[in-house]
Each structure stands twice: as C-alpha cells, then as structure tokens.
C-alpha positions in Angstrom: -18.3 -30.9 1.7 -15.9 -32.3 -1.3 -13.1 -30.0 -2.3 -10.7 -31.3 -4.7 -7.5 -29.4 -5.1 -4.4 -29.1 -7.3 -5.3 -30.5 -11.2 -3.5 -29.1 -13.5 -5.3 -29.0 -16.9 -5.3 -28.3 -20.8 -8.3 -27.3 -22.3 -8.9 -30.2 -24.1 -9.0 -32.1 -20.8 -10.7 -28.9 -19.0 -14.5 -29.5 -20.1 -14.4 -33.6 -19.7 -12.8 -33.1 -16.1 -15.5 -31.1 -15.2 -18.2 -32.8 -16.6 -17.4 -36.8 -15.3 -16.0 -35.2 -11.6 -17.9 -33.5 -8.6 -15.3 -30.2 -8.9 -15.8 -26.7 -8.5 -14.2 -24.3 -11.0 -11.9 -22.7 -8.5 -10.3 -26.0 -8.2 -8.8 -26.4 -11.7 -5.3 -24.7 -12.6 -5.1 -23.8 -16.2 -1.6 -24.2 -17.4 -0.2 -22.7 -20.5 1.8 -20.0 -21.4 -0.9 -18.1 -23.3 -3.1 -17.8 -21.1 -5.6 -15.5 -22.6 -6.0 -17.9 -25.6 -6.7 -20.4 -23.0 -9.4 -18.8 -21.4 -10.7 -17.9 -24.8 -11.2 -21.6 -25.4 -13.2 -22.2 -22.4 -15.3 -19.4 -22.7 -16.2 -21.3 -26.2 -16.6 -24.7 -25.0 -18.6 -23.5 -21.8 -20.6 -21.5 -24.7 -21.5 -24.7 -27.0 -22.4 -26.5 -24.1 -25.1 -24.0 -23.2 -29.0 -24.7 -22.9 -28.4 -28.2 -23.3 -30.6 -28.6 -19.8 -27.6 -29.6 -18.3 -27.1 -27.3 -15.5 -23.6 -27.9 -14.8 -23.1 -26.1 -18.5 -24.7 -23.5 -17.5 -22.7 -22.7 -14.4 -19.7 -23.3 -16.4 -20.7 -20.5 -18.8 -21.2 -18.2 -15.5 -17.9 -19.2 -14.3 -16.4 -17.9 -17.6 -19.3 -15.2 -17.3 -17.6 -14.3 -14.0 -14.3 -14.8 -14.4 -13.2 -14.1 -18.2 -15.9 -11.9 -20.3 -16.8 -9.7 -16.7 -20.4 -9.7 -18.7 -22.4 -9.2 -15.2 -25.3 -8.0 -16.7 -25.7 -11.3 -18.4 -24.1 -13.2 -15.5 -27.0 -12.1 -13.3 -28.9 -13.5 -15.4 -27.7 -16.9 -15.5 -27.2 -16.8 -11.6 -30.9 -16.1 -11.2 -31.9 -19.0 -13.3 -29.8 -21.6 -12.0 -30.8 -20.4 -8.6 -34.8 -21.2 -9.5 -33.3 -24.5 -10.5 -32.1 -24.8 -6.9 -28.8 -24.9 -7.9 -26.8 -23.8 -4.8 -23.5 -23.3 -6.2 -25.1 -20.1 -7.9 -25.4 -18.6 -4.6 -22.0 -18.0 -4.2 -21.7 -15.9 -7.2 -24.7 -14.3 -6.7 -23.3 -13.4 -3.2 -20.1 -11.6 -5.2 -22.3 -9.9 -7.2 -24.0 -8.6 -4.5 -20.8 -8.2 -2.2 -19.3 -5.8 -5.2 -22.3 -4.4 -7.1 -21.3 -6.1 -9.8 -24.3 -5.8 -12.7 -26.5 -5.6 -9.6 -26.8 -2.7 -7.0 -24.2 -3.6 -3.7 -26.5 -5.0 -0.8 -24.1 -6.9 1.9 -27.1 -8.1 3.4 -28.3 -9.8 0.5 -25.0 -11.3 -0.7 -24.6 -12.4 3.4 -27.9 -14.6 2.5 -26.9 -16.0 -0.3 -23.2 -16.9 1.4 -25.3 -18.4 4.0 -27.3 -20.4 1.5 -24.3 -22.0 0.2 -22.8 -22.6 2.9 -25.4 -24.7 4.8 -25.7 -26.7 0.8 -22.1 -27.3 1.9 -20.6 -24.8 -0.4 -16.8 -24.4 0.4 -17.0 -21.4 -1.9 -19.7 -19.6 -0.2 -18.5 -21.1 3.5 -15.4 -19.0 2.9 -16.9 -15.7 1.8 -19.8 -16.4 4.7 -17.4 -17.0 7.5 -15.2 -13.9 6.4 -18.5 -11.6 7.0 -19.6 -13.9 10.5 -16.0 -13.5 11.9 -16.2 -9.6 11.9 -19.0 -9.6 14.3 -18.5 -13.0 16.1 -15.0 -14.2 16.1 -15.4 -17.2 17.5 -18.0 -18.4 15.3 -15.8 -16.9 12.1 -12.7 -18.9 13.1 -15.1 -22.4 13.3 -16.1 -21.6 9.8 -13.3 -20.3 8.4 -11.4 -23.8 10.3 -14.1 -26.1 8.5 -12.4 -24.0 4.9 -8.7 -25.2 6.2 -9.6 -28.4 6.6 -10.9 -29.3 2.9 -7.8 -27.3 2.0 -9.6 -24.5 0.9 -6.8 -22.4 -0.4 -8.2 -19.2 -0.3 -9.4 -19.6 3.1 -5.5 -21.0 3.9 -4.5 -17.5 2.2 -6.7 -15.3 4.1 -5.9 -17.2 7.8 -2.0 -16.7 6.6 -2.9 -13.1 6.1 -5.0 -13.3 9.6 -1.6 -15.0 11.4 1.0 -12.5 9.6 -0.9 -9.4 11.2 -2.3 -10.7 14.3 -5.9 -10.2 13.0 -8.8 -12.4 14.8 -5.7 -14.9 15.4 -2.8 -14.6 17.6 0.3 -12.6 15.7 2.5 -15.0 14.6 4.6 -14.6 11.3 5.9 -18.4 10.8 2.6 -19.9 11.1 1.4 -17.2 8.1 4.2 -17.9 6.0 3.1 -21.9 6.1 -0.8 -21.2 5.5 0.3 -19.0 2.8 2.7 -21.9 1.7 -0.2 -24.8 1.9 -1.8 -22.5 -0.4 0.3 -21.7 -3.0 1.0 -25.7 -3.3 -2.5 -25.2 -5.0 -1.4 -22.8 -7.2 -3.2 -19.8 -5.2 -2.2 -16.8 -6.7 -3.1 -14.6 -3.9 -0.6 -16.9 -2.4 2.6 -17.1 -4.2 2.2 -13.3 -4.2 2.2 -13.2 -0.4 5.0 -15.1 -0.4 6.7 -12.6 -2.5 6.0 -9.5 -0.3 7.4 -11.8 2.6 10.7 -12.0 0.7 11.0 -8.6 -0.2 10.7 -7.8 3.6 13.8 -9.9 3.8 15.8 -7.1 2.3 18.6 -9.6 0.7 19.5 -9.5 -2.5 18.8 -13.5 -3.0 15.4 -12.9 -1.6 14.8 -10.4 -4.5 15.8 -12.1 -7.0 13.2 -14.8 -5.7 10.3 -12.9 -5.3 10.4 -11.8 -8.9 10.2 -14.9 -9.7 7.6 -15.8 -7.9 5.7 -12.4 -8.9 6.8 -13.0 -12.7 5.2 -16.8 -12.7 1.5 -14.8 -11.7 1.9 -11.9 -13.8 1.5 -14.4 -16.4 -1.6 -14.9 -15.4 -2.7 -11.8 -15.8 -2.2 -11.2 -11.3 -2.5 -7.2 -11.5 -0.8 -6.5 -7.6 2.1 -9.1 -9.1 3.0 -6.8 -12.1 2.6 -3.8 -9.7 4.8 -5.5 -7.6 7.7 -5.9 -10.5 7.5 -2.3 -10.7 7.8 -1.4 -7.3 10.8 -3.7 -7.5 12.2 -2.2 -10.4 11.8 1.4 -8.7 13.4 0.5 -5.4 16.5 -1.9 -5.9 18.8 0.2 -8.5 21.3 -1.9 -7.4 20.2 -5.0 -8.9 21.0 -3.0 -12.1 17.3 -2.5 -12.6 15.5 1.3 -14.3 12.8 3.0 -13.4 11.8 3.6 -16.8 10.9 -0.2 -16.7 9.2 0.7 -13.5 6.9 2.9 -15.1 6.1 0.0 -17.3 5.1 -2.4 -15.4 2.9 -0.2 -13.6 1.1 0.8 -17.0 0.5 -3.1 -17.3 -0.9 -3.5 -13.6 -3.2 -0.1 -13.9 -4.7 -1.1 -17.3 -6.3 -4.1 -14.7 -7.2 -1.7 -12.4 -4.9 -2.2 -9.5 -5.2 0.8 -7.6 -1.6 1.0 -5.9 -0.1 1.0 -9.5 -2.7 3.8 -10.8 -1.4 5.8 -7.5 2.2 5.2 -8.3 1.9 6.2 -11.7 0.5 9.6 -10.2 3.6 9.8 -7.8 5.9 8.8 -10.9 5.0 11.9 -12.5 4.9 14.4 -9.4 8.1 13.2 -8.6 9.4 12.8 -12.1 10.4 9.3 -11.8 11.2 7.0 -14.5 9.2 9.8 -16.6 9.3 13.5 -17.4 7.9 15.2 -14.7 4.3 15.6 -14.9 1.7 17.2 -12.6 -1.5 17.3 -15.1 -1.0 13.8 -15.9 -0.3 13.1 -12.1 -3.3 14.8 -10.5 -5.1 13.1 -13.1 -4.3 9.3 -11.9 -4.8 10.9 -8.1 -8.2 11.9 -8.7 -9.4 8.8 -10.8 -9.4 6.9 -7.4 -10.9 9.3 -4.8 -14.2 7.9 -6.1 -13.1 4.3 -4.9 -11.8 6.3 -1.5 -8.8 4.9 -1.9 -7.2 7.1 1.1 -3.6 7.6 -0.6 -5.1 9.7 -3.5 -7.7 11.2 -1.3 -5.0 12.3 0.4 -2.9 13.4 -2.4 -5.7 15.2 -3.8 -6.3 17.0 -0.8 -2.7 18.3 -1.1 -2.7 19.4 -4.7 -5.9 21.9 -3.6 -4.0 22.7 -0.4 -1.1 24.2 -2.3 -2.7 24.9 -5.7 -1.0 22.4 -7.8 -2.4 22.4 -11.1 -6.1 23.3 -9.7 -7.2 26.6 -8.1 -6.1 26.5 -4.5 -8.8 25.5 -2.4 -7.9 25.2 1.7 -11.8 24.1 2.2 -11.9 21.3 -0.8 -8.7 20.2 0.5 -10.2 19.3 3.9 -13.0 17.3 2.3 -10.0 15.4 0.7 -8.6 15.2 4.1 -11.1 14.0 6.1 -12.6 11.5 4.1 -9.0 9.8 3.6 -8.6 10.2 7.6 -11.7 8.0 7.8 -9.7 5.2 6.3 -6.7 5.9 8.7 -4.5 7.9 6.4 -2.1 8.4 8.9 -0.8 12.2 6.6 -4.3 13.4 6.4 -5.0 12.9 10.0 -2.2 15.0 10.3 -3.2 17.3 8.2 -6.2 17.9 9.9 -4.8 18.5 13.0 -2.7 21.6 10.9 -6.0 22.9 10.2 -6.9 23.3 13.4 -3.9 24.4 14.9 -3.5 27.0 12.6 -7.3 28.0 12.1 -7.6 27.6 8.0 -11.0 27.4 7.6 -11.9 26.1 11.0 -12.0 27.7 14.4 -8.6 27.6 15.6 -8.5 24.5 18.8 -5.1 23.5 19.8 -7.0 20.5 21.9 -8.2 19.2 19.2 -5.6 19.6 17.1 -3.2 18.0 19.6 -5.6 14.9 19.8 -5.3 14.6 15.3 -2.0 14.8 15.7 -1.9 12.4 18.7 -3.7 10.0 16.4 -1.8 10.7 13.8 1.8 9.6 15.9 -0.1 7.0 16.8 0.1 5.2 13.3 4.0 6.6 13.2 3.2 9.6 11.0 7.0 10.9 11.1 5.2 14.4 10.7 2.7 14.2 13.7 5.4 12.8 15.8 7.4 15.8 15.4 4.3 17.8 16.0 3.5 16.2 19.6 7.3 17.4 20.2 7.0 21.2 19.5 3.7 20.7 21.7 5.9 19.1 23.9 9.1 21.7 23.8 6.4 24.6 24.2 4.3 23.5 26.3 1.2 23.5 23.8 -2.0 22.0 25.2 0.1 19.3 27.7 2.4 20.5 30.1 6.3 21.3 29.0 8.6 18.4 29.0 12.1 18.4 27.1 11.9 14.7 27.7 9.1 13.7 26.1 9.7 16.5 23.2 13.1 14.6 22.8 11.3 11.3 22.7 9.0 12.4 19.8 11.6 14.4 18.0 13.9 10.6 18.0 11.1 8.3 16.7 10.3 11.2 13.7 14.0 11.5 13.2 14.2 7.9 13.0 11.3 7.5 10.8 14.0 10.0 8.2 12.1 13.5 9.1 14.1 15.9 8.2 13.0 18.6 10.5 13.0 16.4 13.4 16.6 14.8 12.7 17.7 18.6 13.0 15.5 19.2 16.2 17.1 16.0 17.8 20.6 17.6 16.7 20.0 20.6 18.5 19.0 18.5 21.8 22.1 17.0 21.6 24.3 19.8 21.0 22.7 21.8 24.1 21.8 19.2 26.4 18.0 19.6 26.2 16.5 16.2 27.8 18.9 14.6 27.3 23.1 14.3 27.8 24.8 16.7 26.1 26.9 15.4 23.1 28.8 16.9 20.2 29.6 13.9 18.3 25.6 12.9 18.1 24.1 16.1 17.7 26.8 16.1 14.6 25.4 12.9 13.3 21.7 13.8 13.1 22.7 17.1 11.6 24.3 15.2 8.6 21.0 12.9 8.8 19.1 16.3 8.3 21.3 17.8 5.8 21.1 15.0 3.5 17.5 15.3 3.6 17.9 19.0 2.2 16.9 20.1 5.3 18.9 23.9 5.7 19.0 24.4 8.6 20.5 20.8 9.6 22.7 21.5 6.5 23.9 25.0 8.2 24.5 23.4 11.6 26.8 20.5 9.9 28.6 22.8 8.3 29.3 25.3 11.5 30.1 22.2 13.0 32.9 21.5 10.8 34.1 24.8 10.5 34.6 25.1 14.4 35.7 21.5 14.9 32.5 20.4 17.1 32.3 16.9 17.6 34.7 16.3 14.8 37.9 17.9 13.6 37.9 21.1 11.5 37.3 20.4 7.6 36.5 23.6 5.8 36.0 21.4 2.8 33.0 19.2 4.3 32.1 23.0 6.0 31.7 24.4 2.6 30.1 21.1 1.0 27.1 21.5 3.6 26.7 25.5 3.3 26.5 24.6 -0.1 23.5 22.4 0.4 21.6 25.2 2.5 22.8 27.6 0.0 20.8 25.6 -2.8 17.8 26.8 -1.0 18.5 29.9 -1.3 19.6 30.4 2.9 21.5 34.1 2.9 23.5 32.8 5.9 25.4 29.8 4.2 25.4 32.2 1.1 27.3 34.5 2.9 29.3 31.9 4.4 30.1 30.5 0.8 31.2 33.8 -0.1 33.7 34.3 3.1 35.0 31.1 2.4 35.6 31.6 -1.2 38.0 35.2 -0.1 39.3 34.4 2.7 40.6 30.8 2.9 40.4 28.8 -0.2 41.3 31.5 -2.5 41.8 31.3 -6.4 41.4 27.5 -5.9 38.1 27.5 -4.5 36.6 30.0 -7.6 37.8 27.5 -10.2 35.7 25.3 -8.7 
C-alpha cells in the first residue's frame, strides 16, 4: 500500500504529477490564493483528458466529479465504469456515494462492500473508511486497520485517531497524544486537522491562544473549510474583548451556512431569537431551526420542539412539540431529554408518571443538563419518587448552580442561609444570591437585596439593596416594587427620585 504525502502543487504541475507518479488525489495540496479558480482549472484539464482510454483520466475527472462540480448523478456514472474496468480505486468513491446517498439511494451495506473491496486492492482510501465501520462492531479489528492507515501516514486516519485519543473513544483518553496525531496531520496540510487544532486552542481560554486559532481557522477558510468560517464567527460572538462585533459574527456564519454547515445554520436561528449581531427575529429564526430537523440535527429538533411548546411564531402545539422532543432525545439532546421528563411529570399530553419522569430527568443530569440537575433536587427536597434527602437535593442544586442555573444558584442560596444539608452560612448564601440575581433570576435578586438591607452576611448598603429590588422589580415582582417605593419615601428622599 503506497501513500505519498505532502506535495504542494500549481496547476500546471497538478495534471503531469499525477499522470508520471503512483498518487492518489487526496495526496496533492493545491496552493493558491484563489482557490476556486484553481479548482476550476483542474476540473478543465481533468475534462480534456477524458475518454482518452486512459483510465487514470477518468478517475481524475470523478475526483473533480466528487470533489468540485458535486455532479453525483454523473459521478455514478463514471464510478460504475471504471469499476467494470476493475479499477479499484473507484470503490472507494462508490463506497461515499453509498455511505451518504449521494446521486445513489444510502445503503451502508453496500458502501461497507465496496470499502472492503478497496481495501483488500490495498486502497488506503477505502482502508480508512472500512476500518471506521469494522471498529464500531469489532474494536480490535478496527484499531489494526485503522493502525495499518497511521502507518502510511494516512492523515485523515491520523485525524480521526487524534479525535479517538482527545475523547477516549475506542482508545484510551488521553489529550496530548490527540493533539500530536492531530499535529502529524496537519503537517500534511489536513484541514480537518489544523481545525482541530484550533478548537484545542480555543479551549485554552488565553488570549494568545485566540489570536492563534484564527489563524489557523482563517488559513482553511480559504479553502472554502465551512466548520472553520463557523468557527471565526463563533469567535467573533464570544471574545468582545478582543475588540471583535457580533455583526461580523453574523457574517461569517452566512458564509459557513451558504456550505451547509449545520452549526452555523443553527446559530444563525439563535442570532435572531436572541437578537444577536441582528435585529431580533423569530420568523426568520424558526425558519433556519426547522430547515435542519430533516437532517435530525438534535439542536434544532429541539429548538423546534420549543417554539410549538410555547407558541412562538406557530400555533402552539404541546403534542408536535414532543415529536420534536423525542426524536432530538434519541440523539442525546441532553434539554429535550429534559423536557420529556416535564411532560410526564406534569401530565401534558401523556399520563402523568413521576417514575418515569424522574428516570428522563435522571438521564438528562446525567449528560449535566443544569435544568434536570435542578430537577433531581426538588425530587430530592420533596421527597418525589426517591426518598427525602437535603443532602443530595443540596448536591444537585450545587452542580446546576455551578453549571450558571439561575434557579438553582438561588435554591443553593437558601440552603446556605438556613442550614439545609449543609452548614449554615450568611456570607455564601449571599454569594449565590448575587450569582442568581445576575441571572435575572427575581427571586435571588429579592433575597440579595433583603440581604443588604438587613446587613446579612455583608454590611448594610441600601444602595446595592435598591440596585437588586430593582432587578426583580424589572420583572414586574410587587414585593421589590413595593420595596422600591418604601425606599424612595422613606430613606433616600428627593435624591433617590431624581434618579
């Protein structure tokens, strides 16, 4: 098996390299600042060379077929040919266009026999894509063929292990020895790759790290890499403080949806719910939510699910929702899950079973669902379904109040202001209630301010009092209203009405 890595090409040099040298395709790095014009070039010379009964032309043009015009119809076509020529490199792409459905109806048995094919020609192409399917339901046969990809420095396969490594996935967890597969990789100019490499800086939450990983995400976007340009965005949304706008944000995310990428079509649809980097939205949001449910991406399921839930935009619809629900459960959607176990909590449009809605929420906490957590702790505090315990409510209320839930950071305040499971303390309790209040949670807001009204667990300040009635008071609370109000007559006066 010959797998030569790491030339870097014009397209002048592009068709003789490939003619005069046993090389695949994948192995060839196009260089050039315009890349489309580049690729335009060698769909043409992979086009003049056709049906010269040279069948290394031909799989040239279904390389180009493949990877530029996306003709698959056509592509099919080719493939089939070449394959009654017994070329074996055609059973690789024929095994994508089965794997995907692309021009062809998806069949993963068929596309695992023509993986196979190629890989016992010797195929490192196919050998990848045939150990990735064998590994699933025999790992130790996986990893042998997946190891014979590493060793002809396959760099997809070098990708995928990294990605195996980083998440502890058929291999044993181990971030460094990711990062260097991933690195082995990109030195071949793997896009997949440098992008990992990227999301591993990011991680690194320093600002030199940033600035790095756009790089590295700007150098692939060039080449047309639709999760880097998401990536740009997500950067330009989250790091203000590298004096970046979300209005770019919004952007970038148009570029990376126009190829498709579904995380930059969903947050599109959460730019406009949200109102972020655009005028708020919720037609033109529901509308990017529910032009992926069809791919089941779980996100927008979910999302979807919501919008009927509450009647956003669309007729409210409990029952439609839980279709949403469910189906985006089946792909682990850690909110959905919870959702469902709402449902049958509450009895909408099921019979009401607190078992079984314990066990969705159980699930739920499982995969850190800040919401579900808290859940399991009211089930918990009330002795729901599992027998009372303040200690273990406390325990769930902490993890969802350290996940930022709002309702749970206030919950966890109240523990420590009374005592409940665990040692009483005024200072703490304080703390969380200022967690919740900046949240907009009102009734943390209310309980920070009483707090600094009556000097518990810090010294009186009627002006920080006021500030967080003020926040509870925005939602409309007639307690911190009324509060305000007393406030405003009785101790700050004139000055506090000019305000």
């Amino acid at each position: 098996m010959k797998y030569e890595t790491n030339f870097v090409i014009n397209q002048n040099e592009f068709i003789d390299l490939y003619k005069n040298q046993d090389l695949h395709p994948h192995s060839i790095v196009i260089e050039n600042s315009d890349y489309r014009k580049i690729q335009n070039e060698i769909v043409k010379i992979a086009f003049l060379n056709l049906n010269k009964n040279d069948l290394k032309d031909d799989f040239l043009y279904v390389f180009c077929l493949y990877e530029y015009l996306k003709d698959y119809n056509l592509l099919n076509e080719m493939l089939d040919k070449l394959i009654d020529n017994d070329f074996v490199y055609a059973h690789y792409y024929k095994g994508l266009c089965y794997k995907y459905g692309y021009g062809i109806e998806q069949n993963l048995e068929l596309a695992f026999k023509h993986f196979k094919i190629g890989y016992e020609a010797n195929d490192v192409c196919a050998c990848y894509e045939y150990g990735l399917i064998v590994i699933e339901t025999d790992e130790f046969a996986g990893k042998k063929i997946l190891d014979i990809c590493e060793k002809v420095n396959y760099p997809e396969a070098l990708n995928k292990i990294g990605e195996y490594f980083l998440e502890g996935e058929y291999f044993p967890k181990n971030e460094e020895l990711g990062k260097d597969f991933f690195r082995r990789a990109a030195l071949q100019k793997n896009f997949d790759a440098l992008y990992n490499i990227g999301v591993q800086m990011i991680k690194e939450d320093k600002k030199a790290s940033l600035i790095s990983a756009l790089g590295f995400f700007d150098y692939i976007a060039k080449r047309y890499h639709a999760k880097a340009i998401y990536m740009i965005g997500h950067i330009y949304e989250t790091t203000p403080e590298l004096g970046l706008s979300p209005i770019d944000a919004v952007e970038w995310y148009k570029k990376s949806a126009e190829l498709n990428c579904f995380e930059a079509i969903f947050a599109l649809g959460r730019c406009y719910e949200e109102g972020i980097g655009v005028k708020k939205d919720l037609e033109k949001s529901f509308a990017y939510y529910e032009s992926l449910i069809n791919d089941d991406y779980p996100n927008a399921c979910y999302k979807v699910g919501c919008f009927y839930f509450n009647g956003i935009v669309v007729d409210e619809d409990k029952k439609k929702a839980l279709n949403f629900f469910e189906k985006a459960a089946l792909k682990e959607n850690s909110e959905s899950i919870n959702m469902l176990g709402y449902y049958y909590e509450n009895g909408i449009v099921v019979k009401k079973d607190l078992e079984k809605a314990y066990e969705y929420y159980k699930k739920s906490a499982e995969l850190e669902n800040s919401e579900a957590l808290k859940n399991i702790g009211l089930f918990y505090e009330q002795g729901i379904v599992v027998e009372q315990s303040n200690n273990e409510a406390f325990n769930y209320y902490k993890k969802s109040a350290e996940l930022n839930n709002s309702e749970a950071q206030n919950y966890l305040g109240q523990f420590y202001f009374n005592g409940i499971g665990v040692e009483q303390d005024e200072k703490i309790a304080l703390y969380w209630f200022i967690k919740g209040a900046k949240n907009n949670n009102i009734s943390a807001a209310f309980n920070a301010a009483i707090c600094y009204e009556e000097g518990i667990g810090t010294f009186v300040d009627y002006g920080e009092a006021v500030k967080y009635y003020k926040i509870a008071a925005s939602k409309d609370d007639q307690d911190a209203l009324k509060k305000i109000d007393t406030f405003k007559k009785n101790i700050f006066g004139k000055w506090v009405k000019k305000q």
